[in-house]
C-alpha positions in Angstrom: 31.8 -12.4 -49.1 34.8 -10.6 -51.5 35.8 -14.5 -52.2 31.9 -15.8 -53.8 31.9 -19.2 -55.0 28.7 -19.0 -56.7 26.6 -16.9 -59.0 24.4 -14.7 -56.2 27.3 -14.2 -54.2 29.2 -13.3 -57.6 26.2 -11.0 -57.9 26.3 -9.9 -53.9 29.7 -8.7 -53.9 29.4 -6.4 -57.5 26.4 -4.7 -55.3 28.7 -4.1 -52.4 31.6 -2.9 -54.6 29.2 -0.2 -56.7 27.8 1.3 -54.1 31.6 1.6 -52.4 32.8 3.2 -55.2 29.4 5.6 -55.1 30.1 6.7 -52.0 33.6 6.8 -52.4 33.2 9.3 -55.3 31.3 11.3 -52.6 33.4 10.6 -49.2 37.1 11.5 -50.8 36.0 14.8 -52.8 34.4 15.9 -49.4 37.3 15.0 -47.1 39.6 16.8 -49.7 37.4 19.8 -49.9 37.2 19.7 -45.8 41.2 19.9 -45.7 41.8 22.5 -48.3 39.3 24.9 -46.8 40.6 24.7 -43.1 44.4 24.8 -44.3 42.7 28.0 -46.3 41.3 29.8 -43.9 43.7 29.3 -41.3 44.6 32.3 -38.5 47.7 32.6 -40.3 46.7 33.3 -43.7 46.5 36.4 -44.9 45.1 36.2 -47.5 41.9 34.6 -46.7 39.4 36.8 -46.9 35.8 36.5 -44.7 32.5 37.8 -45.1 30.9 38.1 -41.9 27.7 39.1 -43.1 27.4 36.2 -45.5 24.0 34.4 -45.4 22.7 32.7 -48.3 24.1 31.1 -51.9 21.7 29.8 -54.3 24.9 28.2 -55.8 26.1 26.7 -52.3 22.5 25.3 -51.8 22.6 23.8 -55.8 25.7 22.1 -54.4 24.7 20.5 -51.1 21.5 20.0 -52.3 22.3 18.3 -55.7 24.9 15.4 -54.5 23.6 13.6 -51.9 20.1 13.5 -54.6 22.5 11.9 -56.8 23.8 9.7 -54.6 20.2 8.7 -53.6 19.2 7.8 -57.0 22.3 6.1 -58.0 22.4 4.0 -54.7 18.6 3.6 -54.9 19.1 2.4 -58.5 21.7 0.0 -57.4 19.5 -1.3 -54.6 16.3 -2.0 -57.2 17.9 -3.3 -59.2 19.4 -5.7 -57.1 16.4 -6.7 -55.1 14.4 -8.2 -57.9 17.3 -9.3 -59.7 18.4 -11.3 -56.3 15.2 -12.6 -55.3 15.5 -14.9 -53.2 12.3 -17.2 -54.5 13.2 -16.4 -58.2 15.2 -19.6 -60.0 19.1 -19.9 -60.5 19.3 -19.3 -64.1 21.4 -22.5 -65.3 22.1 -24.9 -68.4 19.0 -26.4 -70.2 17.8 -29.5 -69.0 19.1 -29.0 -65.1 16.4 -29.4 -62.3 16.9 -27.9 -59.6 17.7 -29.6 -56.0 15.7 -29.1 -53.1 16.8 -29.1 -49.8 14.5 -28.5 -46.8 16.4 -27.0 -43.8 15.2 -27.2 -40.6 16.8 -24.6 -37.5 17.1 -26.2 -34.6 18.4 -25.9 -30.9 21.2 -25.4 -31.6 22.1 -27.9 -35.4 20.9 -27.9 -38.6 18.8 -30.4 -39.9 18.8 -30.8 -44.1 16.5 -33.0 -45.5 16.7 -34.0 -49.6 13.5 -35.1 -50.4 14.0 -36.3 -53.6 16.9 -38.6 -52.6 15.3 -39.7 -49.0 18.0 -39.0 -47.1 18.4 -36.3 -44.1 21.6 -35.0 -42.2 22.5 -32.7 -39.4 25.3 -30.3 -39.4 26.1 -31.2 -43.2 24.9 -29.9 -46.0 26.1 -31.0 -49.4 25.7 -29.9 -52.9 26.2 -30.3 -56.4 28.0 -28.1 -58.6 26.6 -26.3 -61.1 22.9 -27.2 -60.2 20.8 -24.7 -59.2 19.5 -25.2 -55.1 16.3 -24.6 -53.9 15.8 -24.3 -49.9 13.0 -24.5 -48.3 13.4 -23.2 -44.8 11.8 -23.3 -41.1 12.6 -23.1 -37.8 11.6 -26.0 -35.2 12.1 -23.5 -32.6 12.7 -19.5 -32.7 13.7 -17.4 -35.4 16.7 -18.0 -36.9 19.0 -17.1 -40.1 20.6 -19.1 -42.7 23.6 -17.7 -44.4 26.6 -20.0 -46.6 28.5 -16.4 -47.2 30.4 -18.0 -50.3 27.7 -19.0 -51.7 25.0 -16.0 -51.5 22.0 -14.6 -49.7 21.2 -14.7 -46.0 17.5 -15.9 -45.5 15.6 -16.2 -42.7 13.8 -19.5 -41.2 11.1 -19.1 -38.6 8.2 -21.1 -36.7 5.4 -22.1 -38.6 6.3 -20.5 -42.0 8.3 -21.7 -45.1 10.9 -19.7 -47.0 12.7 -20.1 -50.0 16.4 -19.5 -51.0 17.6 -20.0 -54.6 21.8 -20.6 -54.6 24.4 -22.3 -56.9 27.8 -23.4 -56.4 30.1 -22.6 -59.5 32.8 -24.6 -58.4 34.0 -27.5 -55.8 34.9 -26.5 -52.5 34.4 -26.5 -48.9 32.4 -23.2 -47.7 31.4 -21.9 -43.9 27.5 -21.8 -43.0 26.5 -20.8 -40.2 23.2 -19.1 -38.4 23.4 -15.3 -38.8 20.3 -14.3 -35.9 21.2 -14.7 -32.6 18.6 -17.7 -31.3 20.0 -18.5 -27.4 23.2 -19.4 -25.4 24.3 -22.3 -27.9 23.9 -19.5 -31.1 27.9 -19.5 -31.5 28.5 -23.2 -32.2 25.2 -23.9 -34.6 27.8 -23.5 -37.7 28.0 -26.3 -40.5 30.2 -27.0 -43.4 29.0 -26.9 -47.1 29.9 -29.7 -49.3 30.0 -28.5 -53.0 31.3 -31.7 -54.8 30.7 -32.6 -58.8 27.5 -34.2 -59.3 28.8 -37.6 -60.2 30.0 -37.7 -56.5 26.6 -36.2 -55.3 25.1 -39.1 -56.4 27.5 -41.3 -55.0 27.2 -39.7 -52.0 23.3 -39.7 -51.5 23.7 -43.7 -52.8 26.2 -44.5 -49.9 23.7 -42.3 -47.4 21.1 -44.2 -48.3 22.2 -47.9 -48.1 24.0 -46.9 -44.8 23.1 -48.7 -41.2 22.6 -45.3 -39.7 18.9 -44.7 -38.3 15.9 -43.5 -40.5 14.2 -40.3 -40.0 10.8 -40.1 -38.3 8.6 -38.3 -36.1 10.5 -40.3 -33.1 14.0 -39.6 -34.1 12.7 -35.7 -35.2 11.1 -35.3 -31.4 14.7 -36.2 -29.8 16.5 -34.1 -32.7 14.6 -30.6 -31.5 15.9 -31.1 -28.0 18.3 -28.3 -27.2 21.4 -29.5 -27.9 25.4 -28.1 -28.5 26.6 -30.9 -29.9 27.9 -30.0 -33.5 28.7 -33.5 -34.7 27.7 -34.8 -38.2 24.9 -37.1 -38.9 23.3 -39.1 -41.4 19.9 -40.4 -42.0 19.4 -43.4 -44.3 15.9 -42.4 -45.0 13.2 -39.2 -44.3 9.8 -40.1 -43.6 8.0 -38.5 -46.6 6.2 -34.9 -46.1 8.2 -34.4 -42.3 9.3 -30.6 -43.5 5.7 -30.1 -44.4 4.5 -31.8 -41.3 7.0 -29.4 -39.1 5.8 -26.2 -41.1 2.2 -27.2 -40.0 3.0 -27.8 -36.5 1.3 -31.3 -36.8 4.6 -32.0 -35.0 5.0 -29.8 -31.7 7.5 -27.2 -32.1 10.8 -27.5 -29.8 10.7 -25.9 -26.6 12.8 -22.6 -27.4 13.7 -20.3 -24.3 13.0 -21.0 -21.0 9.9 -19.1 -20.8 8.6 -20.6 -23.8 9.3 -24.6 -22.5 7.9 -23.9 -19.7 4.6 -22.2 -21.7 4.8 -25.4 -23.6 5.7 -27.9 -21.5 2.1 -27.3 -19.5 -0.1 -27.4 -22.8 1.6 -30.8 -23.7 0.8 -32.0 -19.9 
């Protein structure tokens, strides 16, 4: 997160470092004061003087009172500012003339699925990007409750059952970033990780053409039913083609959700039967 290759993580990491430094104002004054009084009123000095019958200071209360208000209102103002700012549904300010590229993302147990609509294709475990583009994701879960989060790039979001979120990120520059799910979602949580692609968009292109002329499988409701199995493996894979409208159809639950815990499959399992 202090190493963001993009503009909200950019953005991310200036709100972590300001309110650092406001506490740090607070925090280092305190531990100095905290020192300097005990060393001052030690048994062996003299010269300390204490008033035993000492009970109130309107100055004293001015002082403990007034600094943690401050700090409030400047973290508070930090904070607003930031949340609207860092919406996560408001566009990626970029050049003129750039659209935006959308990417559904769908949790499963225990992979990712991405599916670029406008290009066709789909993949699991591998999620690549174009640089400089602003990218809009549109999230769910097939399953439980789950979290998406590329650290380099920006903001965590959450993906659940039946609902669709939105994420708005951009990549500043070319590189090869972690992702991985940040909400704990079952025993195969620790491997459901991926690796971010962020490649000029010449190569995007390239990249989406080669996808889609490929031999691999296309991506339907058959191939989607065998996809939300639970599942650790965390290899790569490539869909030629997405059946048009399937994140829309998984959001609706026109296609049955996957089984999730134990307790749930079971649950399930019976209505299906």
């Amino acid at each position: 997160m202090l190493r963001p290759a993009g503009v909200v993580a950019a953005a991310n990491r200036d709100i972590l470092l300001n309110a650092l430094a406001v506490m740090i104002v607070v925090a280092v004054p305190t531990i100095i004061a905290a020192i300097i009084v005990a060393w001052w009123f030690r048994a062996g000095n003299a010269k300390a003087t204490r008033n035993e019958g000492f009970v109130y200071s309107g100055r004293v209360e001015l002082v403990v009172w007034s600094i943690p208000l401050l700090v409030i209102l400047f973290l508070g103002g930090i904070i607003w500012i930031g949340s609207h700012r860092l919406d996560p549904s408001r566009p990626v300010q970029a050049s003129p003339g750039i659209r935006p590229l959308t990417v559904e993302v769908v949790s499963l147990d225990w992979r990712w699925l991405f599916i670029y609509p406008e290009q066709g294709i789909a993949t699991v475990n591998r999620l690549v990007v174009p640089v400089g583009r602003p990218l809009r994701f549109r999230l769910t879960s097939a399953s439980v409750m789950n979290a998406f989060f590329v650290p380099r790039l920006g903001s965590m979001i959450y993906a659940m059952n039946g609902m669709a979120t939105e994420l708005n990120l951009l990549a500043a520059k070319p590189g090869r970033y972690a992702g991985m799910s940040a909400h704990y979602s079952g025993e195969g949580f620790s491997d459901m990780r991926f690796i971010t692609h962020a490649v000029p968009q010449r190569a995007f292109d390239l990249w989406a053409e080669q996808v889609a002329r490929s031999a691999t499988p296309s991506l339907g409701a058959g191939n989607y039913a065998i996809l939300r199995r639970q599942s650790r493996d965390r290899g790569e894979y490539v869909f030629r083609s997405a059946q048009p409208g399937l994140f829309d159809a998984i959001v609706a639950q026109r296609l049955a959700p996957a089984g999730g815990p134990p307790a749930v499959r079971s649950a399930t399992d019976a209505e299906e039967k």
